[in-house]
Phi, psi and omega in degrees: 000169208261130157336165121319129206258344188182146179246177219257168159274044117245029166092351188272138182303152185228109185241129182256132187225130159304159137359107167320138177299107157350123191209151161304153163298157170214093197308162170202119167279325213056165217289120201257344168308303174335298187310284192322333169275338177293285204344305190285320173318294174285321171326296166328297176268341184223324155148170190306134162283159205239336191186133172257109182283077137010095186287133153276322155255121201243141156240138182063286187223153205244086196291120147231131192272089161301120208246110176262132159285174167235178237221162178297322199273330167213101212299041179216155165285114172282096152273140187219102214261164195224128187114346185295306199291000179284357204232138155276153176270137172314034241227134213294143173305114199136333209253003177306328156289027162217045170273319197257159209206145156226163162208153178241186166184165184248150168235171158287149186302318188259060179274140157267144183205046197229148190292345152313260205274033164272000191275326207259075179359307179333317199265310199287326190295334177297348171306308191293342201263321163293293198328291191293330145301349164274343177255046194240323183305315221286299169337301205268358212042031207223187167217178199206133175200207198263130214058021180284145199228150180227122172290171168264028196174181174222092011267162174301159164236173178282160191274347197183166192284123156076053161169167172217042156306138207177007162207174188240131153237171194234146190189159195303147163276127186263011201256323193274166165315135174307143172082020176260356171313313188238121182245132155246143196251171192269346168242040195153139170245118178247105184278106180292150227227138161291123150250159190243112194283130187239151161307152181307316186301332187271302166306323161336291193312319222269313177315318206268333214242325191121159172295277173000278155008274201308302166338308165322297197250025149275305189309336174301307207271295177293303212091230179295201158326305188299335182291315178322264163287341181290172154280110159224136201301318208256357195298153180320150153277134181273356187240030163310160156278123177289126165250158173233131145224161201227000000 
């Protein structure tokens, strides 16, 4: 994996990444033993998929997204990708049981998530933001594991029209059934991964203080899981800045 280009005031590595070097596709079908143990997995922990959004063409890895609806017990939608784990991820040494990885994210029930309004960025990006963050260790020769935070730029931009939400961290789902963090397989343990959209301000804080930190003071600010983790375009900053005036 790639040096660190520069570290954080709480001391955590900052990896800055260029472009990839221009390569042949490297086509992928995917692992289908993989899929079917992802598949029971989330069945299991979190409920029956409802809908498999499909990659047609893969490079490196064969990315598919699993659409749990929602439910009385759990109103919001969950995707959850299947294919990051067919690949060990490059990851520093000491870190080998966290080579293999999936993610999710949560939406609100009224997310559109129909082949229509997937035409509409508005709609579409938490989807692309799985894919590409699952297909990014493989690409980058690097890795993604819990409290990593990826902008969408230098400098961030917002993810979409009406928010300003502009990074991904990544941290255990406190929303599925105990034991969905982790599936073992009989050659690999693959840890599912949350993602969480956060503000610059939020990212900053995490950079200066640390993950723990951060944790802290989105639950001060934000509040629980549900505030949390679901997507909501608009939710409190917890590291906004205050003005008085007088």
């Amino acid at each position: 994996m790639p040096e660190p280009s520069e570290h954080s005031e709480s001391g955590q590595p900052i990896y800055r990444y260029n472009e990839p070097k221009p390569r042949k596709l490297q086509p992928a079908l995917g692992d289908e033993d993989n899929i079917a143990a992802i598949t029971a997995h989330i069945d299991k922990h979190v409920g029956p998929p409802d809908q498999v959004f499909h990659e047609i063409v893969s490079d490196l890895v064969h990315i598919d997204v699993h659409m749990v609806a929602p439910s009385r017990r759990r109103n919001w939608y969950t995707l959850v990708t299947s294919g990051m784990s067919d690949r060990p991820m490059h990851v520093p040494d000491g870190a080998e049981e966290l080579r293999y990885a999936e993610l999710s994210i949560a939406l609100p029930p009224t997310w559109k998530l129909d082949e229509e309004s997937f035409k509409d960025e508005n709609n579409y990006w938490p989807v692309r933001w799985l894919k590409m963050l699952a297909r990014f260790p493989h690409e980058y020769e690097t890795w993604l594991g819990e409290g990593h935070t990826i902008p969408t730029g230098d400098p961030p931009e917002p993810y979409a029209r009406g928010t300003k939400l502009c990074c991904m961290i990544l941290a255990s789902s406190a929303l599925a059934d105990e034991g969905f963090d982790t599936l073992e397989l009989s050659d690999r343990v693959i840890h599912f991964w949350s993602l969480i959209p956060l503000y610059r301000e939020e990212m900053n804080f995490k950079l200066k203080h640390g993950f723990e930190a951060m944790l802290e003071q989105l639950a001060k600010k934000v509040g629980g899981p549900e505030e949390l983790e679901i997507v909501h375009l608009t939710r409190r900053n917890a590291c906004a800045k205050r003005f008085w005036f007088f």
